[in-house]
Structure formats: C-alpha cells, structure tokens
C-alpha positions as a Python dict, from the first residue, in 0.01 Angstrom:
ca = {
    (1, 'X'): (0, 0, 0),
    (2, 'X'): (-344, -127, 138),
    (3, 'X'): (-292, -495, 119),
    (4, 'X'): (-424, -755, 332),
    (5, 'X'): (-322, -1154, 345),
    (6, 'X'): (-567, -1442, 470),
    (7, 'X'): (-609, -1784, 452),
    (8, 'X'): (-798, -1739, 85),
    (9, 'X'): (-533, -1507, -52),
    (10, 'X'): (-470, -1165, -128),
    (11, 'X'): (-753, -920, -38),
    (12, 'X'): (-735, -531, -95),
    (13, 'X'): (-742, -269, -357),
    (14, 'X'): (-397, -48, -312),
    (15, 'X'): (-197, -293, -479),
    (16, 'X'): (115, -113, -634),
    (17, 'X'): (201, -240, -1033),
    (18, 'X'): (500, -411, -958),
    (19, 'X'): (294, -611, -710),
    (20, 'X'): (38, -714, -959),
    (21, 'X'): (345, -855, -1190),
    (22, 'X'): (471, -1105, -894),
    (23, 'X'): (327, -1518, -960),
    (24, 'X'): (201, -1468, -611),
    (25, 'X'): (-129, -1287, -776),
    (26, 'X'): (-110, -1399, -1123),
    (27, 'X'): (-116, -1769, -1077),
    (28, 'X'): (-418, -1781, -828),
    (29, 'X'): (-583, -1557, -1104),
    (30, 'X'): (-501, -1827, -1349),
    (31, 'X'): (-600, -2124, -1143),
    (32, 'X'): (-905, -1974, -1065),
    (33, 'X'): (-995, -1905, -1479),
    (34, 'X'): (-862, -2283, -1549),
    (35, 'X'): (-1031, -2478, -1280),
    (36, 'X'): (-1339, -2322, -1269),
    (37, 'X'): (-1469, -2483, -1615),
    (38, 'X'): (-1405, -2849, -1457),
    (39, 'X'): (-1561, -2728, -1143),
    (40, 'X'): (-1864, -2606, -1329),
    (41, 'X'): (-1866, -2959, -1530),
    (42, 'X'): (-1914, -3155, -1162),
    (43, 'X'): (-2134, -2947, -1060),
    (44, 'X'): (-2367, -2986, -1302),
    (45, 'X'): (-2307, -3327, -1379),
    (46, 'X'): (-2404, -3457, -1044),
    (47, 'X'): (-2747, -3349, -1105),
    (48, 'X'): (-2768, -3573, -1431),
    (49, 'X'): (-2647, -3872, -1180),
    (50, 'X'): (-2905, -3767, -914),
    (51, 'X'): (-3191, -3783, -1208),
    (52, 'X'): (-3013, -4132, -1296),
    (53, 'X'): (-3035, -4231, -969),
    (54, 'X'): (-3426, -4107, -892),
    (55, 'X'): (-3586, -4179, -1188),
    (56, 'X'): (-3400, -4447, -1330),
    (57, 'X'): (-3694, -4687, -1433),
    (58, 'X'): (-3801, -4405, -1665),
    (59, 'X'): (-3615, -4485, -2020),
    (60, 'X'): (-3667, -4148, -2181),
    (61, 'X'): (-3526, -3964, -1899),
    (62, 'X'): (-3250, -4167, -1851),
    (63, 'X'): (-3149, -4151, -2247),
    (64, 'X'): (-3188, -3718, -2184),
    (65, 'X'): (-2981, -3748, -1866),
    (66, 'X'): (-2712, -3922, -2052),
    (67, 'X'): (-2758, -3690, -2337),
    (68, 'X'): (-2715, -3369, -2127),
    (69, 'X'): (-2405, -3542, -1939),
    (70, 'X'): (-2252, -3588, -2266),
    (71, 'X'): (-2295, -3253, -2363),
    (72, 'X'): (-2198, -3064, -2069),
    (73, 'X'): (-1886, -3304, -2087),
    (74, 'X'): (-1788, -3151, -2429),
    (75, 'X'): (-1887, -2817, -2339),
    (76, 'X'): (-1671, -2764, -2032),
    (77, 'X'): (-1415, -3015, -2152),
    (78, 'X'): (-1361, -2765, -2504),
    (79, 'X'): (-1388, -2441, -2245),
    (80, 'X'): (-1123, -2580, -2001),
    (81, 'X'): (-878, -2617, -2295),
    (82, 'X'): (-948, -2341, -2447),
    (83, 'X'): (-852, -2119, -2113),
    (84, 'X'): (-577, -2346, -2041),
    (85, 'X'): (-418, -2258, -2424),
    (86, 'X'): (-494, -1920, -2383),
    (87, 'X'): (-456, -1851, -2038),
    (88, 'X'): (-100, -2021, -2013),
    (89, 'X'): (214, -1876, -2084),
    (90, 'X'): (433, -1977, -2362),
    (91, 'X'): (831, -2072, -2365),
    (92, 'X'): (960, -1663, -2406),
    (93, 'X'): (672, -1552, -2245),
    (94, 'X'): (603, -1428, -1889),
    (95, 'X'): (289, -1471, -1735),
    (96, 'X'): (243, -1091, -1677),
    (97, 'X'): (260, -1071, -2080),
    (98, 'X'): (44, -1305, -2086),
    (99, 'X'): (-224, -1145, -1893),
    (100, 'X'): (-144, -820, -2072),
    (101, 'X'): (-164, -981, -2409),
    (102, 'X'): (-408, -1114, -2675),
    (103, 'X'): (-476, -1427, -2498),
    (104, 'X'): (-646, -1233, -2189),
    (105, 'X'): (-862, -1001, -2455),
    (106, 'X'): (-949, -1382, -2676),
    (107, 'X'): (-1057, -1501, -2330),
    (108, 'X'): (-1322, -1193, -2208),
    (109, 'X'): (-1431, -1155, -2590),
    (110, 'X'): (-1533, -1586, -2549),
    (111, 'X'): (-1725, -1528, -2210),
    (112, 'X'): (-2037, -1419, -2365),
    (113, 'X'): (-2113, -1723, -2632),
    (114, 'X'): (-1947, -1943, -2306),
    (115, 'X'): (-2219, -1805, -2080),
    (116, 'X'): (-2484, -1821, -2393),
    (117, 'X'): (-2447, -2212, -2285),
    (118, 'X'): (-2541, -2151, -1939),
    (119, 'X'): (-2909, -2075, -1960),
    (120, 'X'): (-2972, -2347, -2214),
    (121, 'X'): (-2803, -2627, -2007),
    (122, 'X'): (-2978, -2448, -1711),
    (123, 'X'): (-3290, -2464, -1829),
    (124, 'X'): (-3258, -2849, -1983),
    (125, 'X'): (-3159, -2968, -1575),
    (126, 'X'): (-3518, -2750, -1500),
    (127, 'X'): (-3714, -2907, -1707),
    (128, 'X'): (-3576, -3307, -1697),
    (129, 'X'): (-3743, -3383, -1365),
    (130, 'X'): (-4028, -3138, -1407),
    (131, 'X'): (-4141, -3370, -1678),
    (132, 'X'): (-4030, -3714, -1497),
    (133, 'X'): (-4274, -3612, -1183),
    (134, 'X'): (-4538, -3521, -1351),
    (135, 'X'): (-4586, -3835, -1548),
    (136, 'X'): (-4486, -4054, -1207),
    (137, 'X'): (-4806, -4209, -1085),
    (138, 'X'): (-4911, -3997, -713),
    (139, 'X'): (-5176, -3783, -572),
    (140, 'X'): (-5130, -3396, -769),
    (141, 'X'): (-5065, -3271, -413),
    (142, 'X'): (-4793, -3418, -346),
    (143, 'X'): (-4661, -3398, -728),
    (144, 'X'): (-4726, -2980, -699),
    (145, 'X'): (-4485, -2973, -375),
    (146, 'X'): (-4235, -3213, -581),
    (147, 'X'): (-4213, -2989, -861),
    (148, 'X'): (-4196, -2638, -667),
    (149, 'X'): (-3895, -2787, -522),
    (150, 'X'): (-3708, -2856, -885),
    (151, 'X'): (-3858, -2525, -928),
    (152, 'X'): (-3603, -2339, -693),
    (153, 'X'): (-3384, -2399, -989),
    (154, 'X'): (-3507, -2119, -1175),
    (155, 'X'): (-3352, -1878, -966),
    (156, 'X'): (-3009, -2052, -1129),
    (157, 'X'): (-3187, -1981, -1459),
    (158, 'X'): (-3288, -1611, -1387),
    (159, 'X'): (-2909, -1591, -1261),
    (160, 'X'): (-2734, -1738, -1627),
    (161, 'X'): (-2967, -1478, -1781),
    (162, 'X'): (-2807, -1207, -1600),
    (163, 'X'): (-2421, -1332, -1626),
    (164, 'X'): (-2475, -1285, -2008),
    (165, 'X'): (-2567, -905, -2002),
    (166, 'X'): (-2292, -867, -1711),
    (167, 'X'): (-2058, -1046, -1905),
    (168, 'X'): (-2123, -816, -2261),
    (169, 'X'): (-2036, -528, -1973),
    (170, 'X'): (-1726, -697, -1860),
    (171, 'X'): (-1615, -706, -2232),
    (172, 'X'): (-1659, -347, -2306),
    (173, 'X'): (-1601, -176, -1910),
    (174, 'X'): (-1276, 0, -1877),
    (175, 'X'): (-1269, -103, -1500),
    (176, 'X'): (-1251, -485, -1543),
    (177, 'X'): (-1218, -559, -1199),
    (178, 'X'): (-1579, -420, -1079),
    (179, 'X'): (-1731, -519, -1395),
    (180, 'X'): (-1594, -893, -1315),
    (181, 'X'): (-1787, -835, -920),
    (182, 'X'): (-2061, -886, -1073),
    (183, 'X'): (-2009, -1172, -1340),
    (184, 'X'): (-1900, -1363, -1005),
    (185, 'X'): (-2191, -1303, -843),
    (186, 'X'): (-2438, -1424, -1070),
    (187, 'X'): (-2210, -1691, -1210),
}
C-alpha cells in the first residue's frame, strides 16, 4: 500500500478498499463537498463589498451589487444544503453507504446546472465595475489601465466555462477520481 500522510491529509493512489471505508478519508471528502459552497459564497461576496466600498456614490451600482449579493446568497446558501442533505449520512446508514449510494450519484448529476451558475455570476462581477469606470469622470488613459485590470477577471470566466464541459465528463467518466483533477483545477 502506497500511502503517504502530511499535514493536508492523505496523499497517494495504492489505497487498499478497506482503507477507503475508514472516516479518516470519508469525512475530509465530505467536509471538503460541504464547505466548499460557503467558501465559494465569501469569496465572491467580498467582491460585491469591494464594489460597495469603491463606487459607493454610484446608486445604480450599488442597487446591482446588492442585487448580485443577494443572489449569490441564495445560490450557495440552496447548494450548501442541498450537499449537506445529500452528502450526510442518515440514522441506519454508514457513511461508506452513503458515498456508495444515490445521494453521491444526485450530487455529480447536480454539478453541471450548479456550475451553469458560475459563468453567469462570473460574468455579472466582470461587467459591474467595467461599467462603473467607464462612466467615472477621468482622463481615458487612465480609465483603459482601470478596466484591463477588472479585465484579469475573465480568465475566472474562461475558467467557469471550462468546469461545465469538465464537469458533464465527471458525470459520465468511469474513473471519477481523474475526471474530478480537472473539475478542481478549473473550479
């Protein structure tokens, strides 16, 4: 058995089957799938509160920033309890059925429509402070180098784009596990 520990957890590939059934895998697997909806709800949100903070004497964009906020709220609020009821074991259940089950196939079958979100929310924190500079009142110089800077986001963009088609391959791969490489990456 090829298995090596670090500080971050379990790394390796040789992992025998009974080894894959002990909580010392599972539940970082499961922590990881729960948390990272609320992580991706901070993340974005602070850049609604930075174009709060920045371009707060414009009303407009203040009314969209509070508008996106309040959707990315529902969003990730609905897709963290939707993992968390699928995701967690019931009272006769053991968290290796669990991951075997329904639940786990309900969960990579909802990863495309959750990652059909991505681009649109993606593109909506693009385009928010695009429009804010370009209606701000300074030499077109210095608005250019503004916007190619809120521009770097469209690398995020071009990456939600590609999560989708790598997530419709993580649905239908027999190897889930370097299918999923590449949903993290571009996630």
């Amino acid at each position: 058995m090829t298995l090596f520990i670090s500080f971050a957890g379990y790394l390796g590939w040789n992992i025998r089957v009974l080894s894959v059934q002990s909580c010392s895998l599972v539940i970082p697997g499961y922590l990881f799938g729960v948390l990272s909806s609320p992580t991706m709800l901070f993340t974005k949100i602070t850049f609604f509160i930075m174009y709060l903070d920045i371009f707060h004497l414009m009303r407009w964009l203040k009314i969209s920033a509070y508008i996106g906020g309040f959707v990315r709220v529902l969003f990730y609020g609905s897709m963290t309890v939707f993992y968390f009821v699928l995701s967690t074991p019931g009272r006769h259940e053991t968290w290796f059925e669990k991951l075997q089950g329904r639940g786990q196939h309900y969960i990579l079958a909802f990863n495309i429509p959750q990652s059909c979100g991505g681009p649109v929310i993606d593109l909506y924190i693009l385009v928010l402070p695009i429009l804010g500079v370009i209606r701000l009142q300074m030499p077109i110089r210095r608005k250019v180098g503004v916007i190619l800077i809120f521009m770097s986001a469209t690398m995020v963009c071009l990456c939600s784009l590609l999560s989708i088609y790598y997530r419709w391959n993580l649905v239908r791969a027999t190897d889930k596990q370097w299918a999923l490489d590449s949903v993290l990456v571009t996630t």
